[in-house]
Structure formats: C-alpha cells, structure tokens
C-alpha positions in Angstrom: 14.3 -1.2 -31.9 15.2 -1.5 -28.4 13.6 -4.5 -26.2 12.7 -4.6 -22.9 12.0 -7.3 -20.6 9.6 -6.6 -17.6 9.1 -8.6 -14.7 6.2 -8.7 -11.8 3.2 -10.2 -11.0 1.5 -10.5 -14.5 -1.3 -13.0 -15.8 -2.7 -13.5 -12.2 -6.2 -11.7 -13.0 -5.4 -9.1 -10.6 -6.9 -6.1 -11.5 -4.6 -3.6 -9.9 -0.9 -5.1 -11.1 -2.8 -5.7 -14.6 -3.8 -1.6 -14.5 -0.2 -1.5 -13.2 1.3 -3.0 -17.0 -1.5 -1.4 -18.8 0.0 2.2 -17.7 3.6 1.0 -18.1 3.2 0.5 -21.2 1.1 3.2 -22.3 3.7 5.4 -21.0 6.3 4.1 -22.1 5.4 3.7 -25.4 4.1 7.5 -25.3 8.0 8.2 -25.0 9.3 5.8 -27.7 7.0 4.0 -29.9 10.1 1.7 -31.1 10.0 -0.7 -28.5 9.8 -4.0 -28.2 8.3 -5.8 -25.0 8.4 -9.2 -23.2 6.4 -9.7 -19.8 7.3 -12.5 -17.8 4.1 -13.7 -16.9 2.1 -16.4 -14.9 0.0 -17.0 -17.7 1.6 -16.3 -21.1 -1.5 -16.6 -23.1 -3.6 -14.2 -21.1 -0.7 -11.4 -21.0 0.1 -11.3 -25.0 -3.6 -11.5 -25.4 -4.9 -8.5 -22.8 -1.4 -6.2 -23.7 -0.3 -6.8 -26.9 2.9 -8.0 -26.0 5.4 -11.6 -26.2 5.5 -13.2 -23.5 7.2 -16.0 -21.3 6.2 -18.2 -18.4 8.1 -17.4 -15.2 9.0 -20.5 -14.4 10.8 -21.5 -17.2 14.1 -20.4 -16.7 15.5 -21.6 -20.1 13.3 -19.5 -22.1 13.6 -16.3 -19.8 17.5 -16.3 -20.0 17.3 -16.0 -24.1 14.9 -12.8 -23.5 17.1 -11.6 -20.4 20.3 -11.5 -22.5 18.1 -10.2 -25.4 17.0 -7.1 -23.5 18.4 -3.4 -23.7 17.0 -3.0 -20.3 15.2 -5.3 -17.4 12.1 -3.3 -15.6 11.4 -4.9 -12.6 8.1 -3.7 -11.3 5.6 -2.0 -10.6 3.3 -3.3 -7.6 5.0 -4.5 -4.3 7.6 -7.5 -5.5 10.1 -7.0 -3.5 8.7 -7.8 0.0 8.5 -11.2 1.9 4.7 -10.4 4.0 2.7 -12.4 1.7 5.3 -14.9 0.4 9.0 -15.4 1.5 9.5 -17.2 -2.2 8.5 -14.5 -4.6 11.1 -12.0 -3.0 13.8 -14.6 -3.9 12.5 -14.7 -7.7 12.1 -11.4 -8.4 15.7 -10.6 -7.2 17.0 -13.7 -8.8 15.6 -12.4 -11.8 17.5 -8.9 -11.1 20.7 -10.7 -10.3 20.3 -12.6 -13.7 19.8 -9.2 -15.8 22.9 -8.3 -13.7 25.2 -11.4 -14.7 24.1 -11.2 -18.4 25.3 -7.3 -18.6 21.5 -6.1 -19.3 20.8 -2.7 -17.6 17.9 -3.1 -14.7 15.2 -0.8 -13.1 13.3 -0.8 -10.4 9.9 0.8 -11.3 8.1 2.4 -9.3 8.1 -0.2 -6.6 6.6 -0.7 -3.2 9.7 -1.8 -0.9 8.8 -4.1 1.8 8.2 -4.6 4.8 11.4 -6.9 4.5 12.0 -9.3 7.4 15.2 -11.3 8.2 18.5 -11.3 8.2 19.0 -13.6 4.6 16.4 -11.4 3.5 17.3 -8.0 4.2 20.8 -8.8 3.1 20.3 -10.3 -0.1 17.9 -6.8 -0.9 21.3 -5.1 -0.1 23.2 -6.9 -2.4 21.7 -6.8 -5.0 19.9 -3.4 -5.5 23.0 -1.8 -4.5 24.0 -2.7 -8.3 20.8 -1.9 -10.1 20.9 1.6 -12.6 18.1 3.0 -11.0 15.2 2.8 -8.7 12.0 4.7 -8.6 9.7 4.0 -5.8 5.9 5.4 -5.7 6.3 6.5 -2.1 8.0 7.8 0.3 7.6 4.8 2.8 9.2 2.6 0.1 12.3 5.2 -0.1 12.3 5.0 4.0 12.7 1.3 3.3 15.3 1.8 1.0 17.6 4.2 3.7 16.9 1.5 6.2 18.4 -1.4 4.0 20.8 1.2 3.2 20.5 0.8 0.0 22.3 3.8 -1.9 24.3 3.2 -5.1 21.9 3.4 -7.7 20.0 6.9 -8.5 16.9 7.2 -6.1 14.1 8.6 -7.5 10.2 8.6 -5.5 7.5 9.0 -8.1 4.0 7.3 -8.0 2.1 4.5 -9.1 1.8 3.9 -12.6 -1.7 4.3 -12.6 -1.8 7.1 -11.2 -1.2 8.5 -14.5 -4.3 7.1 -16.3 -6.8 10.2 -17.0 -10.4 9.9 -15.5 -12.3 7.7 -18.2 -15.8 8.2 -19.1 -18.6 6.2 -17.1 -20.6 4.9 -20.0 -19.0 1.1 -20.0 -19.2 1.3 -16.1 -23.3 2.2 -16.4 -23.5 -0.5 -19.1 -21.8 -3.1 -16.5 -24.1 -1.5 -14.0 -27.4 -2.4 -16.1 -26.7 -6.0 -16.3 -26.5 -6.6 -12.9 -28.0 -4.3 -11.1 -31.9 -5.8 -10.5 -34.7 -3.4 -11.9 -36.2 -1.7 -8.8 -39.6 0.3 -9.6 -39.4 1.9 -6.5 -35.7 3.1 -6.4 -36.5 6.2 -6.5 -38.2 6.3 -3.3 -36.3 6.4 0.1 -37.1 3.7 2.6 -38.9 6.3 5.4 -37.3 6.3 8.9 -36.3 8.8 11.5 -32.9 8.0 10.7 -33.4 8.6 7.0 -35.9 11.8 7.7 -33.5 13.4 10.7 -30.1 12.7 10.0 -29.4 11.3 5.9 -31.4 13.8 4.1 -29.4 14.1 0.9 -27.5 11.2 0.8 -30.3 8.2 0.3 -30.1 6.0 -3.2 -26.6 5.9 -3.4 -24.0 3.5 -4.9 -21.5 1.9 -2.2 -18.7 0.4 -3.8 -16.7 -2.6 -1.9 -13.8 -3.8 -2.6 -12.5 -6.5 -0.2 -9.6 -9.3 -0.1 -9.1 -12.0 2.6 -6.6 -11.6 4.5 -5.5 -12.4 8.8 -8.4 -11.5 11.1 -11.1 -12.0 7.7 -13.7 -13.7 9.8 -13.8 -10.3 12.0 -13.4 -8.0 9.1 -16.2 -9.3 6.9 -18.8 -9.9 9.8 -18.7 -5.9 10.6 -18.3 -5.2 7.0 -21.7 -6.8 5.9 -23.2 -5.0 9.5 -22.0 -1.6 8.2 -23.4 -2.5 4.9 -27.1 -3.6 6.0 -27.0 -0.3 7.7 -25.8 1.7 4.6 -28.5 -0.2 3.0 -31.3 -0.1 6.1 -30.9 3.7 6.6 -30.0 5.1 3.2 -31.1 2.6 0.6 -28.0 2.4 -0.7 -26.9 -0.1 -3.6 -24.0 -1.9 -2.2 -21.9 -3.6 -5.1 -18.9 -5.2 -4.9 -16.1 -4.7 -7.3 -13.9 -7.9 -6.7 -9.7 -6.8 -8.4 -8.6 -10.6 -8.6 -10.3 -13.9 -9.6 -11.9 -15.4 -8.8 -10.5 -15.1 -5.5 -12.1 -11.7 -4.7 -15.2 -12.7 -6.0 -15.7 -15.8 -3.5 -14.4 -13.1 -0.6 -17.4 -10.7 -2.0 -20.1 -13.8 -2.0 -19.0 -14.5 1.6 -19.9 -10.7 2.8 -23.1 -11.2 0.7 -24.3 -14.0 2.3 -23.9 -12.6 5.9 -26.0 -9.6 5.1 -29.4 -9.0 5.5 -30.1 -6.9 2.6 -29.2 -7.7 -1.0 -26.3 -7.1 -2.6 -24.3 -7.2 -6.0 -21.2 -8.8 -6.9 -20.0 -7.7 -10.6 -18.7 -11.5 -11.1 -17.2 -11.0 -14.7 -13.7 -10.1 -15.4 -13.4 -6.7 -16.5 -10.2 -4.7 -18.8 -8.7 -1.5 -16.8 -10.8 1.3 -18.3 -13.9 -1.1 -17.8 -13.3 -1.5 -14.0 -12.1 2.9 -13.7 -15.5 3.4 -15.3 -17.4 1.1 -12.8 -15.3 2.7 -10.0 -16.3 6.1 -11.6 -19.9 5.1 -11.2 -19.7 4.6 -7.4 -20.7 7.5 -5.2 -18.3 6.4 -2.8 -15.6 3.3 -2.7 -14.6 1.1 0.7 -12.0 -0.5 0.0 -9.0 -2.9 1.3 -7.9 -3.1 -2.4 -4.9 -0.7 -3.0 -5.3 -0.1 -6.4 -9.2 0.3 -6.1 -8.6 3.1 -4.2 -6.6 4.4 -6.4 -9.1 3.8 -9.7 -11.5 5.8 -6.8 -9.0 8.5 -6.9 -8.4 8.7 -11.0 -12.1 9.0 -11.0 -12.9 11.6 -8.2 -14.8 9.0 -6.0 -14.4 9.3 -2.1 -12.7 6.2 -0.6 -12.6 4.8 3.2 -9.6 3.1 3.5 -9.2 0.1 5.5 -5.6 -0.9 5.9 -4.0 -4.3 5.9 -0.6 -3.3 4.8 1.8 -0.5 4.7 1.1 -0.5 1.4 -2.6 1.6 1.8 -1.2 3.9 4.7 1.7 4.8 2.3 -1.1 5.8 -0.5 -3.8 7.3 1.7 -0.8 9.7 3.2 0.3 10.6 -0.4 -3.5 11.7 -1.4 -3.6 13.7 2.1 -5.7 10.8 3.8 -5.5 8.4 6.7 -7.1 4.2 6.6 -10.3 4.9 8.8 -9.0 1.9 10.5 -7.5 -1.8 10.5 -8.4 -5.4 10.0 -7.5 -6.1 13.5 -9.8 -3.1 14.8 -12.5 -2.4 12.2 -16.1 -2.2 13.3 -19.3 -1.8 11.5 -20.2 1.5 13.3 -16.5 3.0 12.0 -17.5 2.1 8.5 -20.7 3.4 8.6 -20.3 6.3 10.3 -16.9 7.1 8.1 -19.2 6.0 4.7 -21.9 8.6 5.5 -19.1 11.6 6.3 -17.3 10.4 2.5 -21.1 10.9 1.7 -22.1 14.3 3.0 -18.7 16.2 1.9 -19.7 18.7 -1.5 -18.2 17.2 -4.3 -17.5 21.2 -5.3 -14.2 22.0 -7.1 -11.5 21.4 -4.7 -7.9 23.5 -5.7 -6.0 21.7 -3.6 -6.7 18.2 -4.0 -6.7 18.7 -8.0 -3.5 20.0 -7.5 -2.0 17.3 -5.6 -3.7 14.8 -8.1 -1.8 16.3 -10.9 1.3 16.1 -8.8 1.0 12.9 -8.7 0.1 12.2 -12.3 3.2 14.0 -13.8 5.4 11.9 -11.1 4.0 8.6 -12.3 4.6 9.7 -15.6 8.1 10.7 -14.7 8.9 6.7 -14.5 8.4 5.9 -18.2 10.7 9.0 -18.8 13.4 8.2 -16.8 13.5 4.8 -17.9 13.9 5.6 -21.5 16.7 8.2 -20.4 18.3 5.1 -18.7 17.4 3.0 -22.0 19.0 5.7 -23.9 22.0 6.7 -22.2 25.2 4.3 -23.4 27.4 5.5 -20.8 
C-alpha cells in the first residue's frame, strides 16, 4: 500500500477547497484503490470524519515529519496555496512543507494549483527555489502556468489541467429541493407574478425564479454589498424572484450573507447549515441562475448547468470564467446594482437548449481534471 501525504487548506469549513479533497480523492482512489491517505489539516477531527482519512494538525511539526518521511509521495494542493494576496504566512508554510518532503527524500506534486499573484523579491525567489525541485506540477489554468514562466520556473514537468472538481458529474437535485423545503417560507401565492409594466413589458418568461448568491467579504465590501442587495430587491421587485444565499465557508459567509440581507428591502434566504459537496452541487443545481464571488460556486454552477455572473476579486475567477468561454461581469471596485441586474436578467433570458459547444468544452475540462489523479499515480508509480 502506498501512502500519500496531502497538504492545503483542509478543515477550514470551506466549501470549495473541501469539494477540492473530496474530488482528489475520489480520483485518485478511482486509479488505485491501495492507498493510504493523510491530510494535514486545520482541524483533524473534522477532516478524518467528512473524508475518511488520518489526519494531522498543521501546526504540529513533530507529528507531520513522521507522516512526511512516511509518504511515497507529498501532493501539495489543490486550491490557490501558493500565493501571498490573502496572507504572506501561508505561502511560507506550504513551501516549507514542500522543502520538507524535499529534505526527507519523499517525491512532491503540485496539484492542480492556482499560482499566485506572488509579490516580492523574498517571495518570488523562494517560489523559484523550491519548485524548481518538485517532480511535477499541474496547474488548472493557464494564468497559473503564465505565473509559473514568469517565476521561471522550469525543471519539473509542466502540465495545465483543471480543477479537481471539475471532474464531479452533475448530481441529482433531490437533496438540493429537500434543503430548499426547509427554508424556503411557504408562499400561497408564488405562483402568481407581482403585476408591473416592467414585469408585463419587458420579463415575460423569466418571473418566479431562484437567484442564487454567493458572496465573501473582501476590500471595497461595504460598496459591493450595498449594490448587491439594490440589484437583488430589483430581481426580487420586478421578477419575484427567490433570492437565496448559498454561503461556501463558516460561518464567515454566512454573517457576509446576513449583512446583504439586512440591507434589502425584500426578503431573503440564507441556507445557514453546513452542507457535504453533493448536498451544496444539488442546491446550486436547484438555482435558475448563480451570482457569485465564490470561485468554486461557480464552478458547482458549471457541474450543474446553471448560468453564473461572475464578479471578480481575484485572478483566480477571470482565470476560470476564461476557461468556460466567459468574462466577470465586473469587479468589486466597479460593480453596480444596474450591472447585476441587468447581467442576471440576460443569464435569465438565454434557452437553456442543448448547446454542442459548451458540452464539449465542459467535457474538456472534466477529462483534464481527471488527468491530475492519473498523472500523479504515474509519478507514484514510476521508481526511476
């Protein structure tokens, strides 16, 4: 039985890099079901209980070196660990942890990573360093392998695949309408549009739908969230639509959801329970159409077929939106409640019909995200 020890950002009750282990390992152990995993993990407890797998506490150095020199191979990844925008620390320990695998002889990937943005001399050269004597890196786009050229790193084998999740098959939306029923109030008149000129003239065909929001806080929130809960009180006003918010990390997101909610006029749901991967791609599934500032809520939206309006915050979402053929309808430093609504009802208003093209592309990007869990057991496999 081989092991293998994975590091990221595990146990945080973050939706997205918790979908982002779930796939790993479902892939993985697709490939080879004789393996052996440790996660390195905020909260030990919480990861061996949602995965099925040991687990350590990344802090404590003295029992991760044990595991490190036990591994056959170190994946470091998924998600966007290796960048210093949202903490200058964490870029230190996930390539301390690298240079650690290094030391003790075990081999190391990089799986399908976001790279940067990277600032700083120390920074930038310490990414040099030590990638240059990884095995092998995939990245899940093509900004990240940009990244990689610029920090010129180019020793190990280079490989741009996808998100892990990416690979996930649409689920079915039963568990997402059960979720739906217990929050969602009982309206008698649902049914009925709200009558306006606006409804009668221009929305015809789009009233009595589910919006789907899901929101972070991050520089310029104040700005962001007053035009998001305008945009919403329209959506609601002039198409009586449902607007629920789907929050990816707690509670965090949840208190960022409450604080849209409260500056709205119209009512609005917040699904405030923590909820497994398929649970949340079924909920997603159930949304006629997703806005989103959460990365890997767009792309449960895009397992699931669901239009998204993309509002960026980070390289991160351009880099996705590009690879599904899409552009962030705007920023947090320039949204406005007119782009969002007007952007919303166009997501709305496009026929859902059978679309060649973007199926085709989806299932381009499936096989690549699968192609990480292959080429890491070809790395786990070769003894040269």
């Amino acid at each position: 039985m081989k092991n293998i020890l994975i590091s990221g950002y595990y146990g945080s009750r973050n939706s997205g890099d918790e979908a982002i282990l779930t796939a790993m390992l479902e892939a993985l152990r697709e490939e080879d079901n004789d393996l052996h995993f440790t996660v390195i993990s905020q909260n030990p407890a919480y990861t061996k209980k949602r995965h099925n797998v040991d687990s350590v506490e990344y802090l404590d150095i003295f029992s991760t070196i044990p595991k490190i020199i036990a591994a056959d191979l170190l994946i470091s990844g998924g998600g966007s660990l290796l960048q210093n925008v949202t903490s200058s620390r964490s870029l230190y320990y996930y390539l301390g942890i690298i240079f650690l695998a290094k030391i003790f002889g075990c081999k190391i990937m990089l799986y399908a990573q976001g790279i940067g943005p990277v600032r700083g001399v120390i920074a930038n050269f310490m990414m040099k360093l030590i990638l240059n004597h990884v095995d092998l890196i995939t990245v899940r786009d093509k900004g990240s392998l940009e990244e990689l050229q610029r920090l010129k790193i180019t020793r190990p084998q280079i490989f741009c695949t996808a998100d892990p999740v990416l690979a996930f098959n649409p689920v079915p939306l039963d568990e997402g309408k059960k979720i739906l029923s217990r929050h969602l109030p009982t309206k008698p008149n649902s049914s009925t549009p709200k009558i306006g000129v606006a409804v009668r003239q221009c929305h015809v065909g789009v009233d009595n739908k589910k919006i789907g929001v899901a929101v972070r806080r991050w520089i310029d929130w104040d700005n962001c969230q007053r035009e998001l809960a305008a945009a919403l009180d329209k959506l609601a006003d002039e198409l009586n639509a449902e607007i629920i918010f789907l929050p990816m990390q707690f509670p965090e997101d949840v208190k960022a959801s409450e604080s849209i909610s409260a500056l709205m006029k119209n009512p609005a749901v917040v699904i405030d329970e923590e909820l497994l991967t398929a649970q949340m791609m079924s909920l997603a599934g159930c949304m006629d159409v997703l806005i989103s500032i959460r990365l890997h809520a767009m792309i449960f939206a895009e397992v699931m077929d669901v239009p998204i309006v993309g509002i960026s915050y980070d390289p991160k979402i351009d880099r996705f939106l590009d690879s599904i053929d899409e552009k962030p309808v705007a920023t947090l430093n320039d949204i406005t409640a007119q782009i969002i609504f007007d952007e919303t009802l166009k997501k709305l208003r496009v026929d859902k019909k059978f679309d060649a093209v973007k199926q085709n592309l989806k299932y381009e990007l499936r096989m690549l995200a699968v192609e990480n869990a292959q080429l890491a057991i070809s790395l786990l496999e070769d003894e040269g």
